[in-house]
Steps between C-alpha positions, in 0.01 A plus 500: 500500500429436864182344613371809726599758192294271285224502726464854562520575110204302466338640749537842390392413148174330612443817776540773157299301248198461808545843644660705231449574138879397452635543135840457388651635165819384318545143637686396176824770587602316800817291444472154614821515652864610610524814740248793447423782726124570518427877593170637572334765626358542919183588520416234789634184731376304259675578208753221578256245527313615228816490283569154591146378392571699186826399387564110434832476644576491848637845621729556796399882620697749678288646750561795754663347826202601716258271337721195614385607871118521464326191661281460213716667175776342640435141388345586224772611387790238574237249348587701176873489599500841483819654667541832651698832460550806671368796346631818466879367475677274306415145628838327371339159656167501327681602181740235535208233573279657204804460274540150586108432431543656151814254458312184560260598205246610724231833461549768775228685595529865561302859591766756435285752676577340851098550605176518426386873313260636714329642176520246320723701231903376447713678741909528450649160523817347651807440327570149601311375174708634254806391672419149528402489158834649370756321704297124426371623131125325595213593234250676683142433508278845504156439647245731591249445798116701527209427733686379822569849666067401541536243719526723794268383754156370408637634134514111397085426521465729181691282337724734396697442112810389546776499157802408488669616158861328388721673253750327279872457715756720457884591595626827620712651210894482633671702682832656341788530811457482880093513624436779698198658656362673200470238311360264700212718547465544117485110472295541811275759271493269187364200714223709648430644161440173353257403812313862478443371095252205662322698707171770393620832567361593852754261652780623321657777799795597451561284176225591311750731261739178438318259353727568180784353727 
C-alpha cells in the first residue's frame, strides 16, 4: 500500500464519519486476501473512494479513460492506481492489466455500468465483468452503494446517509463450450442481480426483476 493511497483513505474516512452519516454493512464477507473483483453500483464520483474507505483491502479500480485527464479527478485517481479503459469497445489492454492485478492476489474494483445513473436506479451494464471473472475464475464481491447520488452540489451540508452494503462473494456458474455474447450478458445479468439484492427497491432499474439471479 503506497503512502499517498494510504493517505487519501484516511482522509476520506475521517471526511464521511465528520460530514456524513456513513454506515457500512457486511464487513465480515470480505476475504482477506488473493484476487477478488469488487463490483458496485454508480450512483456518484465518489463511489470509488467511498468503496475504498469501505472495504479493508486495497483495491486497484478500473475507471473510464476520461477521468485520467481531469486536473483534479485525474490524480485522484492514479493515487488509487486506478488504470483506465476505453468504453464502449473491448479494451484488450485494460483487460490484460486488470487480469494481471487479479493474478497478484489483488481486489479489482469495478462499475459495470460504465457511468454514473442519472436516476439513481441500475441501468444495463457492460460485459467486461463477467468476462474477466470467467477467463481468471476470481470470487466476486457484490456490494451495494445508497446516499451518494446526494452529494450533488451543496447536497453534502445535509449530511446526507451514506451505506454501503457487502454481500457474501461469489463465482459465476461455468460456462459449457466456447463464450459467446449471450452468455456473457447472462453472467453479466447474474452479477447485477446479486448487486440489485443489496440495494432497497427504488434503485433497482432495470434489475429490479433479477434479484433471484
Amino acid at each position: 500500500m503506497t503512502l499517498f493511497y494510504y493517505l487519501e483513505t484516511m482522509l476520506m474516512r475521517f471526511l464521511l464519519r465528520l460530514l456524513m452519516r456513513w454506515k457500512v454493512r457486511g464487513k465480515e464477507k470480505v476475504p482477506t486476501q488473493g484476487p477478488l473483483i469488487v463490483v458496485a453500483n454508480h450512483l456518484s464520483l465518489t463511489d470509488p473512494p467511498l468503496l475504498s474507505a469501505s472495504i479493508q483491502r486495497r483495491i486497484v479500480f478500473m475507471a473510464k479513460e476520461e477521468v485520467f485527464h481531469h486536473p483534479l479527478q485525474g490524480p485522484l485517481v492514479r493515487g488509487f492506481r486506478a488504470f483506465p479503459v476505453r468504453r464502449g469497445q473491448l479494451d484488450r489492454e485494460a483487460l490484460r492489466y486488470a487480469e494481471q492485478v487479479l493474478k497478484e492476489g489483488l481486489a479489482l474494483g469495478m462499475l459495470p455500468e460504465g457511468t454514473r445513473s442519472p436516476t439513481a436506479q441500475m441501468q444495463k451494464a457492460y460485459s467486461g465483468t463477467s468476462l474477466l471473472a470467467l477467463r481468471s475464475g476470481a470470487p466476486i464481491l457484490p456490494v451495494g452503494i445508497t446516499g451518494t447520488e446526494r452529494l450533488k452540489g451543496t447536497g453534502w451540508l445535509r449530511r446526507p446517509k451514506l451505506t454501503v452494503n457487502i454481500g457474501e462473494p461469489f463465482n459465476l456458474p461455468p460456462i459449457d463450450g466456447k463464450l459467446d455474447k449471450a452468455q456473457l450478458a447472462q453472467s453479466t445479468d447474474f452479477i447485477m442481480g446479486r448487486i440489485a439484492r443489496l440495494l432497497p427497491e427504488s434503485y433497482q432499474g432495470v434489475y429490479g426483476d433479477r434479484k433471484g439471479c
